[in-house]
C-alpha positions in Angstrom: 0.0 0.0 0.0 1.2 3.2 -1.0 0.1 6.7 1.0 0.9 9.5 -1.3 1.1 13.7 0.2 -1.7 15.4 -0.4 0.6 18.4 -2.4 1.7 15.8 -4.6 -2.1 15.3 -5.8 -2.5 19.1 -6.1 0.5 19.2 -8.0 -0.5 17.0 -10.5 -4.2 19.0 -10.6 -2.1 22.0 -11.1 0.1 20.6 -14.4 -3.5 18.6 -15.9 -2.0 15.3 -15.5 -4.2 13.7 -12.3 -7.2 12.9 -14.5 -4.7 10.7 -16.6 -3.0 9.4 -13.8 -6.2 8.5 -12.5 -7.1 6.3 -15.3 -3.9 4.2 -15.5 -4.2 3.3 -12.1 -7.9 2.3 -12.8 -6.7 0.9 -16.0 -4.3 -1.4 -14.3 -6.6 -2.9 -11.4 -8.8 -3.6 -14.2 -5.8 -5.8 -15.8 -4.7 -7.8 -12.8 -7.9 -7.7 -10.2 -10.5 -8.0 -13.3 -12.5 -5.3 -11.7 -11.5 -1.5 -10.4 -11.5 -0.6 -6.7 -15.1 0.5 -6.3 -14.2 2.4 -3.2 -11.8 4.5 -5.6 -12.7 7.9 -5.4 -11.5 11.2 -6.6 -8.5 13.0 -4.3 -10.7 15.2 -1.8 -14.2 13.8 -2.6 -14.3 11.7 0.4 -12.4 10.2 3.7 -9.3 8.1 2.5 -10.4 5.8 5.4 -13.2 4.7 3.4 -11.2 3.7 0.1 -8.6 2.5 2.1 -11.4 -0.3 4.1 -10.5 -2.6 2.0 -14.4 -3.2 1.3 -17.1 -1.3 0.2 -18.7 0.4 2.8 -21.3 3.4 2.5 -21.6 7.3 3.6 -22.1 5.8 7.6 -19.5 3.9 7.5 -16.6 4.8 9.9 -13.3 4.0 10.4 -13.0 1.8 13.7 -9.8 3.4 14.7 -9.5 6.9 16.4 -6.7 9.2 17.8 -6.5 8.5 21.6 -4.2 11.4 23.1 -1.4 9.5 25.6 1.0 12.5 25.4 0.6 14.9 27.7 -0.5 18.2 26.0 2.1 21.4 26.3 -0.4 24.1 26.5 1.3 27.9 27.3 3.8 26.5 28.8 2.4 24.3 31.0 2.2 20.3 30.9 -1.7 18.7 31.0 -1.8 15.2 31.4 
């Protein structure tokens, strides 16, 4: 699995070479999985969590992990936690 930066999307937006990106990759799954990803969306159009699930899953659908704070917080120079 690959996680690509979010500027690098934009950048390719920016020179009008995502779209075509895009479909190679969709191209591709096609050729070795016989089918595309249907949790494949556009960059930005909805949580990577989703298309990263591994199944599809619909607009409810959340991802079962969640940030839990264990550091302690630094807030104006003083420590919480």
């Amino acid at each position: 699995m690959v996680f690509n930066l979010h500027a690098q999307f934009e950048t390719l937006r920016e020179m009008g070479r995502y779209d075509r990106l895009r479909e190679t990759v969709l191209e591709r799954d096609l050729a070795l999985n016989g089918s595309t990803n249907p949790m494949l969306a556009r960059f930005g159009e909805i949580s990577e969590a989703r298309q990263y699930s591994g199944r599809v899953v619909d607009g409810q659908w959340k991802c079962p992990f969640s940030r839990q704070d264990t550091a302690p917080v630094f807030r104006e120079g003083k420590q919480d936690g």
